[in-house]
N, C-alpha and C positions, 0 to 999 in steps of 0.2 A: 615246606609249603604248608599255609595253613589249611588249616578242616574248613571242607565248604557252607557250615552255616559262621563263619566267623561275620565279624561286625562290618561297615563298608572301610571304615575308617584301618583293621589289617589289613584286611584285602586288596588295599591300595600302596600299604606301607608293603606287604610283599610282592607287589607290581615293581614298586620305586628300588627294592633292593636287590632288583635283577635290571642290567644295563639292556637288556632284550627291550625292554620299552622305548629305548632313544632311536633304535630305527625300524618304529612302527608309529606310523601319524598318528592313525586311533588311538594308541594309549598317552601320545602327548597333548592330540586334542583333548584328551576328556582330561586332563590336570588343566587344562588351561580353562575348561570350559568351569570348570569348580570356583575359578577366580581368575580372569586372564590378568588384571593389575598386579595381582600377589605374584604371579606366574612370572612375570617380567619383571618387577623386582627383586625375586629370588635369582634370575637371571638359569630359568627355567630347571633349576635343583629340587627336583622332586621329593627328596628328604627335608631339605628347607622347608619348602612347601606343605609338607605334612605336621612340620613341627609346631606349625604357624595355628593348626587346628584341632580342635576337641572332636574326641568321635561324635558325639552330639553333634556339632557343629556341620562336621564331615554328610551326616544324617541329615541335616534339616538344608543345607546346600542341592544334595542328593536330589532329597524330592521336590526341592523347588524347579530345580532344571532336569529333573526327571533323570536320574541317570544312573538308577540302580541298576537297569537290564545290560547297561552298557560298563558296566564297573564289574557285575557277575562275566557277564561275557570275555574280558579282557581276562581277568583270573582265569577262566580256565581253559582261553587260546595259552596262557603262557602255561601253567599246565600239563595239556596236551602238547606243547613244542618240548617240555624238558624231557617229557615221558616215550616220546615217541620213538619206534624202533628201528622203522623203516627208512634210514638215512643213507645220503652215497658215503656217507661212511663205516656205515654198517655192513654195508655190500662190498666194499672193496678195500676196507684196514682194521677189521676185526682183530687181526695179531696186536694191533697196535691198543687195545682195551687194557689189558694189564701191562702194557709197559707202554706207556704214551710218550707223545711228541711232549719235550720243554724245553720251550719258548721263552729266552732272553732277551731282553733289551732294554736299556738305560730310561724308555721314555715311552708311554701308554697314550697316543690322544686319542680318546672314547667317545668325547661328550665335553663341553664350554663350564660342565658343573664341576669335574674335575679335572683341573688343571695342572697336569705330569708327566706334561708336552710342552713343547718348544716347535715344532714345526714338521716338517715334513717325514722323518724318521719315525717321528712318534704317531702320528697320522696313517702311517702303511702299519704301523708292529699293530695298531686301534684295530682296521678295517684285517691285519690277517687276525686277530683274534675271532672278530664277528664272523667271519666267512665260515673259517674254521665250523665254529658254533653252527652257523646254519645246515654245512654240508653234516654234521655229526663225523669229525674230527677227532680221536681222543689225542688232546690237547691241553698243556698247564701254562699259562704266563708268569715269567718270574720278575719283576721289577723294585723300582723303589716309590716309596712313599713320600713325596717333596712337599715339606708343612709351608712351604712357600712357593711351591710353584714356578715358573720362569721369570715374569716379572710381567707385570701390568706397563702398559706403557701410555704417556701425554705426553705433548708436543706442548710446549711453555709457546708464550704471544712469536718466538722469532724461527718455529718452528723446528726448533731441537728438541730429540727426544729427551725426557727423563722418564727415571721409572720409576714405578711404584710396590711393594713387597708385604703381600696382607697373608696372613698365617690361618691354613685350612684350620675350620672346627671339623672335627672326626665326628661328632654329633649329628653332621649333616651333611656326611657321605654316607655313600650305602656300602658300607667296611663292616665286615664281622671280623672278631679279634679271635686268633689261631689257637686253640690248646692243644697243650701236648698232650701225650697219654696217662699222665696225672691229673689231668684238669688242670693243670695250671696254665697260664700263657704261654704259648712258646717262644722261646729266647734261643737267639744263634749267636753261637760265637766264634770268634778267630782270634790266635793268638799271634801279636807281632811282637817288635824287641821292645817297643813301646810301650807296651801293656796291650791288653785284650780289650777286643771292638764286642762291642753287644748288640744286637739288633731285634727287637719285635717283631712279629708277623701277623699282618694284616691279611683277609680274603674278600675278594669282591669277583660276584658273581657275575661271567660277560655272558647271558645265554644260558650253553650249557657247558661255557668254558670257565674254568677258576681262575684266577690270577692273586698271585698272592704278591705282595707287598711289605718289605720290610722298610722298618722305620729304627732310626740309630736315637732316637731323641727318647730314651727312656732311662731312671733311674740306675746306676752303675757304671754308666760311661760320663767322660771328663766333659765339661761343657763345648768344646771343642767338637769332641766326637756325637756330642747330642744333634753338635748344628750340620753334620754330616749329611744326611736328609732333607735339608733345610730349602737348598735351589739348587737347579735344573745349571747344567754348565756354568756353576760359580768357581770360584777362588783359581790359585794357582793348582801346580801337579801334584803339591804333596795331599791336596785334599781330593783331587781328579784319584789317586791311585788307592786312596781308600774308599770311596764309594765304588769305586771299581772291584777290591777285595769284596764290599760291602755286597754286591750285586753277585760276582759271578762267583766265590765260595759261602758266602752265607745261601745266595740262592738253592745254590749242588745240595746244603747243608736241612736246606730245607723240607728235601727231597727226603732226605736220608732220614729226618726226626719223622717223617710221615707214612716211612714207608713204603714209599714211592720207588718204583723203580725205573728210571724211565729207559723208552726201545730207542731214543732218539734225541742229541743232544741240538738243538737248533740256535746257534748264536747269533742276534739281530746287529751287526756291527762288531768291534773288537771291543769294545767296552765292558762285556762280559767276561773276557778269552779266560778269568782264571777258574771260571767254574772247568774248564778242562783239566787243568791239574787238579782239580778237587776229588773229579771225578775221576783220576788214575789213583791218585791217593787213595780213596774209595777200594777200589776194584786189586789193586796188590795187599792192601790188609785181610780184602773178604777169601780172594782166592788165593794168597801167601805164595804172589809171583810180584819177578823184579819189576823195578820201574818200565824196563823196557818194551817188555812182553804186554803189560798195562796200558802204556803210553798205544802200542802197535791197537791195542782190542776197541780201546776208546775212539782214535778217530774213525774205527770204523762207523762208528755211530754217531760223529759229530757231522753238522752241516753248519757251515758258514757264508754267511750271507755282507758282504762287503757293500757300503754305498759312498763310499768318498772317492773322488777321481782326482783329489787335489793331496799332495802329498804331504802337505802340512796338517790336514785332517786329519792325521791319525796319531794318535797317542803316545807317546813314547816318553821312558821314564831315566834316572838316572841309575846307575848301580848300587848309589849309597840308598836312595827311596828305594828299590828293590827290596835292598837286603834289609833295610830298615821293617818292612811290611811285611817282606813272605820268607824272609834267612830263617824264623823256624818252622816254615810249611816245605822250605827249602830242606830244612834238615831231618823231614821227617820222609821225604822222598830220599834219602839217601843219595842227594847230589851236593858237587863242588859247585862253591859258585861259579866257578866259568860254567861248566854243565849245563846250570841254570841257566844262567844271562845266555848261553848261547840258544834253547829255547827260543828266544824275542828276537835273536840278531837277524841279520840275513847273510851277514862272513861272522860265522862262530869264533873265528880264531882274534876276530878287532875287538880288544879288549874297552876300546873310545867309543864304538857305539851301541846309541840307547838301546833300551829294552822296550821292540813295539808290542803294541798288543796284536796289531794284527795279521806281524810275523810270527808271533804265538797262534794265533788259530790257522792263518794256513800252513803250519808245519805238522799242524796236530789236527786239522780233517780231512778226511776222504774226498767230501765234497765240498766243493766252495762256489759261489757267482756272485757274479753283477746283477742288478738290476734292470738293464735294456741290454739291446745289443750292442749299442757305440759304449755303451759302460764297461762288458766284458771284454771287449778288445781294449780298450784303458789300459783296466784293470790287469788282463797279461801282459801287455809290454810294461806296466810300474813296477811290479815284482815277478818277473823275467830272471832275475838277480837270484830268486830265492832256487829255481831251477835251472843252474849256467849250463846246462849239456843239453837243454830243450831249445829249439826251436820257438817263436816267442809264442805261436802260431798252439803248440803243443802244449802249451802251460794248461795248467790242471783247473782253469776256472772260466767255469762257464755261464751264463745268466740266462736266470727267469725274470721276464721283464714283468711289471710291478702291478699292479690290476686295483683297483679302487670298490668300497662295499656302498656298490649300487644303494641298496635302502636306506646306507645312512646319509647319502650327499643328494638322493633322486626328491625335489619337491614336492610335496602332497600333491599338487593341482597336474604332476606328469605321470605320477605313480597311477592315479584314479584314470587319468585317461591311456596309459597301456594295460589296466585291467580290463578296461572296456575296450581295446582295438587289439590287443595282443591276447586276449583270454585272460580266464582265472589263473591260470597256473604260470603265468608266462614268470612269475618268480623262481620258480624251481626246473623251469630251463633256462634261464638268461645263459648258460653255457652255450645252445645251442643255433649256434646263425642262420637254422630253417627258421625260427621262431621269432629273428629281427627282422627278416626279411618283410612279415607283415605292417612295418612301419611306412611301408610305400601307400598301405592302403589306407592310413590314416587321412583325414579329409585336411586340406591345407588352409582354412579358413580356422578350422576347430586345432589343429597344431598351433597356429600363429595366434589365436586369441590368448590360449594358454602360455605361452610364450608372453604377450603381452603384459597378460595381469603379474606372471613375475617378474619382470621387470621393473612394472609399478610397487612390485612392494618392494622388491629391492630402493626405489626412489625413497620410498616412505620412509624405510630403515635409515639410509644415510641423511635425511633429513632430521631424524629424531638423533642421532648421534650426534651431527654439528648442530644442533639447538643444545645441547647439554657440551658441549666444547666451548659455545660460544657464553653460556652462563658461567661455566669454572675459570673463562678468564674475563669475566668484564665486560666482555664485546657488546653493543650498542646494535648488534643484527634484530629485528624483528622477526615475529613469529612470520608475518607477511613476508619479510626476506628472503627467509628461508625457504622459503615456498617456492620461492623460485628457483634454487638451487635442481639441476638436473630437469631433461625435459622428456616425458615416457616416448614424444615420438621424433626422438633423434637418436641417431647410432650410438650406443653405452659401449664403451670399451673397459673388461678392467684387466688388472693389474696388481696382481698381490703375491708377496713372498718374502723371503729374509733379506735384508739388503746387504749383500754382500755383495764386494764389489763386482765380485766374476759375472754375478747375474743381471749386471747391467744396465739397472732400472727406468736407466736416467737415457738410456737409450734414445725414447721419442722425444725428449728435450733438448736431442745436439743440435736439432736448427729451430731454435725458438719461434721466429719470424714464422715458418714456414707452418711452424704448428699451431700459432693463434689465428694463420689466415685460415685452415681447416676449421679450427673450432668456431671459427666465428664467421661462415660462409653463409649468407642468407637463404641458400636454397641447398646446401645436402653438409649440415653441420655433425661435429664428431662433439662426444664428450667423455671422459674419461676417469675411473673410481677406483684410487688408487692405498693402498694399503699393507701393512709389512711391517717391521721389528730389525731394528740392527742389534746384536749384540752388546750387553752393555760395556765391553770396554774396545769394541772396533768404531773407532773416531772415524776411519775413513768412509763406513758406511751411515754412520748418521750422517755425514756431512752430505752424501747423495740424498739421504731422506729430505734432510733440510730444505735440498735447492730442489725438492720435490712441490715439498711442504710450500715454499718462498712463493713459487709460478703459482700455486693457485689461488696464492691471496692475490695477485697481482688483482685490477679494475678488470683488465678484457678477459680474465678467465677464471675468476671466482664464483661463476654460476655453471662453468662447464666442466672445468678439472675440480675434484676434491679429494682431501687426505682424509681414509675413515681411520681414526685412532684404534691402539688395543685390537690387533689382528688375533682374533681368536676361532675356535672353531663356529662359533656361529657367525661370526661377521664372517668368515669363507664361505657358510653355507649360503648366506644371504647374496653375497658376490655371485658365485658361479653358478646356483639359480636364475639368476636375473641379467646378468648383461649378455651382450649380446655377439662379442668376439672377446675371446681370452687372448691377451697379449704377454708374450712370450721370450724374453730375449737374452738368453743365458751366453757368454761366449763358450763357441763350441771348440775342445769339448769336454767341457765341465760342468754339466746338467747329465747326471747319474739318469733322473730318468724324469722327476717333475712331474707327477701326476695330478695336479688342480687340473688341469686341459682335459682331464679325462673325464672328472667331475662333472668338467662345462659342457661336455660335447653330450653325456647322457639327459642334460635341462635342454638341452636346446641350441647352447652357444656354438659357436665356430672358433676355430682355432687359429691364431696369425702370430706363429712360433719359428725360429730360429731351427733348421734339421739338425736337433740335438735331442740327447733323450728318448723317450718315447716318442716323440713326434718322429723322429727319423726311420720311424720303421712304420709308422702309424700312415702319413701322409701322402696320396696317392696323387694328388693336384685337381680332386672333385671332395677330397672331405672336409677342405677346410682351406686355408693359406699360409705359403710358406714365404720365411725372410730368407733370400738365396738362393742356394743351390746347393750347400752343404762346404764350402770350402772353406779354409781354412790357411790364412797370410801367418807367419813366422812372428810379425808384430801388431803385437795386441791393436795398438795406435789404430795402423794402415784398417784392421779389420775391423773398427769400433769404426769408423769411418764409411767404408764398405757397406757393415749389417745396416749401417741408419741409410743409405741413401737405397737401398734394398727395401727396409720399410716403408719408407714415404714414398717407394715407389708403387707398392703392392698396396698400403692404403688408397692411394690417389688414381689409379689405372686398374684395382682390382674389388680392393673390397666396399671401399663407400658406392662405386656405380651401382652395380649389384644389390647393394642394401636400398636405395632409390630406386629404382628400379621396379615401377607399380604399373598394374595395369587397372582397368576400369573397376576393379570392385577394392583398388584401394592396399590391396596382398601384394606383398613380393614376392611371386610364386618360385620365379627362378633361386632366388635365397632360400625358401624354402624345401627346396627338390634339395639345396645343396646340406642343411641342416638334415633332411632326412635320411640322405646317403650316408652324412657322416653317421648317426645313430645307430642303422642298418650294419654298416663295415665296421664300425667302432667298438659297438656298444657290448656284444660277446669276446672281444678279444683281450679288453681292457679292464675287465672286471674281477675284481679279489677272489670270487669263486672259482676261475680260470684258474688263475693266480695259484691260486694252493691245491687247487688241484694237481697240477707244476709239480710243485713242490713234493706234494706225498707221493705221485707216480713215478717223480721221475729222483728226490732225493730219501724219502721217509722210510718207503718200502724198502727198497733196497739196502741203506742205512741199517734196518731195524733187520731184515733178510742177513744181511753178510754177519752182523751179532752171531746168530745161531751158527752158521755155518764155521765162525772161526771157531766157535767153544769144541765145536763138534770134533775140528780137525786137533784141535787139544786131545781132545779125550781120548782117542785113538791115538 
């Protein structure tokens, strides 16, 4: 931290190198307010941002818009946040200070600036870092550093995706580079039969959480292995199984150059699972006991966290890439390879099958879950197999369902009005349901206006996006055209997520007919803002994008449907601030748990979801709307049939009346009463601070508790 007479111009560069400022309005309004054009062009990268100005410069902006008291000020709320003692984490996992929770996973979404996310995975690992940070968690992230990111995505004139691949500058992230206890770089290594992997270690500050970051693109590794780091879910398995080396024993490895010792290994997915063999590797050389005894001490400390309910999701490798990558990490564990491979199996003795990852971590943790409740019960009857004398009922994983970090997805314009109707403090109990309860007393005129004006920026947003869609290809739209596009006082439906096919996107367009005479009803019309990424080599879900893409250029619905291009974290923030039912329609049940809905329902929005996921535990038939009744037909067909005419019925009989629905001063009071319940019953149960709360009470402590008690029972 710097000395408090420093210049404005560090004081702001150590605001931007702590991610604490992305979910605080105040510190992004005041970058914005420095330059709001540069701010947008930077595409709100506060280090960009900075790089752009001289401290002079910084100085004479300062006092033109007056905003040294507000630039001192921000410096030392973050400060007093890093310094502060009195945390629920102080009070209640003090053990966990010198042996802290870390935190794996493939994929970090923090922030639109740094882009080492791909979607929903990396989106929860983002919001538990921050929670974490807020509660005073002691907490480490271990991830990778992608110089390219997932991939930028445009929609060419016939509405097929292509992608796009631009390569981070480290100049203009907020990354500090790791030394070791020479001062030199830190550099991690793994040795396979191929030659040895090298890795870099980057640190980026969340709060008052670290996260460290290795990057494979440096000096000593083959060009191959440089591009290792490179993107997010690229190439085939031989490059999938070293980034995974790369991630879960460079991570362990990381631990160990630093001196780290951690009370609690937390894996975000199987994508990590080899930092648990690192870390028995680890613990039989320090304490010179066999693999087994190792293996027994370590899951007590491991917790795994599972979110695929689809069984081709999960990773799995060949014997020869096994042995190829870990036969000498294998051989320094003192195992055969069957030994090995039988780790990943789930019948040790089938020599035919692969080697998964995530038969690796639930063989090797104590704890494991799902993410909702319909995920956990999945999740026991798929790997049933690995425990065949349990009852499926009885299998050892159980879930904490997923919770979302309220300050980063909450809009300024709702933030300000529950510090004014909830209190000052109402941030540091959002845990508590006495405390939502005062959302009754909010006044429904002053909800709905604020409700309103997000909405219109949301219009704004996806009008300034197809104005720059409509320039990159050509198109003859006018600025006056566009204008027209979306209307603030018709019902906003959106709609956003990876398009895969399970999630069904294309759901409101099985009866086309039925859906342009909705949209284009002269007295209570719908319109709808849709948005998402298919994987770049899943053809079958570009092709739903397409016939997404196709209907809304059509003439009767180019001013009501729209595709926003490049789903990124802030085009989500823009969406689920502003419209005004989230739609929802996963086949169930394979929607783990889908938390954008959770997003929506703290701005404001209602929910009109499929009882999958979180919704199916969430939805009481006053907080929101459901498609169904939760069942579930043997064929897909019959039930992709079923959920649609479930939809248009609950649109046409439930939710459009409702939303029309005014009385003399012009408010939809009864929509409203329905928006505030959901907020009230919602808004504490569904929150990341919930969430990890979860987690340390009911996996970390304990985790980190049975460590000591096993050594103990050693020693004796």
């Amino acid at each position: 931290m710097n000395a408090p007479n420093s210049n404005l111009h560090e004081r702001l560069r150590a605001l931007a190198m702590n991610l604490w400022w992305s979910w605080h309005p105040d510190m992004i309004d005041l970058m914005r307010d420095l330059n709001p054009h540069l701010w947008r062009e930077v595409d709100h990268n506060p280090i960009a941002f900075l790089n752009r100005f001289t401290p002079e410069e910084v100085e004479e902006r300062a006092a033109e818009f007056v905003l040294h008291s507000r630039i001192n000020y921000a410096f030392r709320r973050l400060h007093e946040y890093l310094e502060a003692g009195q945390t629920w984490g102080a009070m209640h996992c003090a053990n966990l200070k010198q042996k802290p929770v870390v935190y794996f996973s493939a994929e970090f979404g923090l922030h639109e600036s740094l882009p080492i996310y791909s979607g929903g995975l990396g989106i929860l690992a983002g919001d538990h870092l921050k929670s974490a940070s807020d509660l005073g968690i002691p907490l480490i992230g271990i991830g990778l550093l992608y110089q390219q990111g997932y991939f930028g995505q445009r929609l060419n004139g016939d509405g097929w995706q292509e992608e796009d691949y631009v390569e981070l500058d480290v100049n203009n992230l907020p990354l500090q580079p790791v030394t070791a206890a020479d001062g030199r770089p830190l550099v991690v290594q793994m040795a396979t039969r191929s030659g040895t992997l090298l890795a870099r270690v980057w640190l980026l500050q969340v709060g008052r959480v670290r996260l460290f970051l290795l990057d494979s693109n440096i000096d000593g590794n083959s060009t191959d292995d440089r591009r290792l780091t490179s993107r997010l879910y690229g190439g085939d398995n031989r490059l999938r199984i070293r980034q995974e080396l790369l991630l879960g024993v460079g991570g362990a490895r990381i631990m160990q150059a630093l001196n780290i010792h951690p009370g609690v290994l937390h894996l975000n997915e199987g994508h990590s699972a080899f930092a648990i063999l690192e870390e028995i590797r680890r613990v039989m050389e320090y304490d010179r006991i066999p693999f087994h005894r190792a293996q027994r001490r370590v899951s007590l400390y491991t917790v795994f966290t599972t979110h695929t309910p689809v069984a081709a999701g999960h990773d799995r490798f060949s014997p020869d890439l096994v042995e190829e990558h870990l036969g000498v990490f294998r051989e320094g564990l003192g195992l055969s390879t069957d030994d090995f491979m039988a780790l990943g199996r789930i019948n040790p003795h089938d020599r035919s099958e692969p080697f998964c990852m995530t038969v690796l971590a639930l063989k090797n943790s104590r704890r494991a879950n799902g993410v909702s409740a319909i995920h956990g019960t999945v999740s026991r009857l798929m790997w049933q197999p690995l425990w065949p004398n349990r009852p499926e009922g009885e299998v050892p994983i159980g879930h904490i369902t997923n919770g979302v970090h309220i300050l980063s997805w909450l809009a300024p314009q709702q933030y300000q009005l529950f510090e004014t109707r909830l209190g000052r403090d109402w941030v540091t109990r959002m845990t508590h349901p006495d405390m939502w309860a005062r959302v009754a007393e909010v006044d429904d005129g002053e909800l709905w206006e604020t409700h309103q004006n997000l909405n219109m920026q949301l219009i704004r947003f996806v009008r300034r996006r197809l104005l720059m869609q409509s320039e990159r290809l050509g198109h003859r739209e006018t600025l006056a055209q566009i204008d027209q596009v979306l209307d603030p006082d018709v019902l906003t439906i959106g709609c956003a997520r990876r398009f895969a096919t399970y999630k069904r996107v294309d759901l409101i367009l099985s009866q086309p007919e039925r859906l342009t005479k909705l949209i284009g009803d002269p007295h209570r019309p719908i319109q709808i803002v849709f948005a998402g990424k298919a994987h770049p080599r899943d053809d079958d879900g570009k092709r739903l994008l397409q016939r997404i893409a196709q209907y809304s250029y059509t003439a009767a619905c180019c001013r009501r449907v729209v595709f926003v291009e490049n789903y990124d974290y802030n085009v989500a923030r823009h969406l689920i601030q502003g419209v005004d039912v989230w739609l929802n329609t996963p086949r169930r049940p394979l929607e783990a748990c889908g938390t954008s809905g959770q997003k929506v329902l703290l701005n404001g929005g209602l929910n009109l979801s499929v009882l999958d996921g979180w919704w199916a535990e969430a939805y009481d038939g006053k907080n929101g709307f459901a498609i169904g009744h939760g069942g579930m037909h043997d064929d897909p067909d019959v039930q992709y049939q079923r959920d649609a005419e479930y939809l248009y019925e609950t649109l046409e009989q439930e939710v459009i009346p409702l939303y029309y629905e005014r009385e003399a001063d012009g408010i939809p009071h009864q929509w409203i009463k329905r928006m505030k319940y959901a907020i009230q019953n919602l808004g504490w149960r569904f929150s990341a601070d919930r969430m990890v709360k979860d987690y340390t009470e009911r996996f970390y402590l304990p985790a980190a508790n049975a460590t000591s008690a096993e050594t103990a029972c050693f020693i004796k």
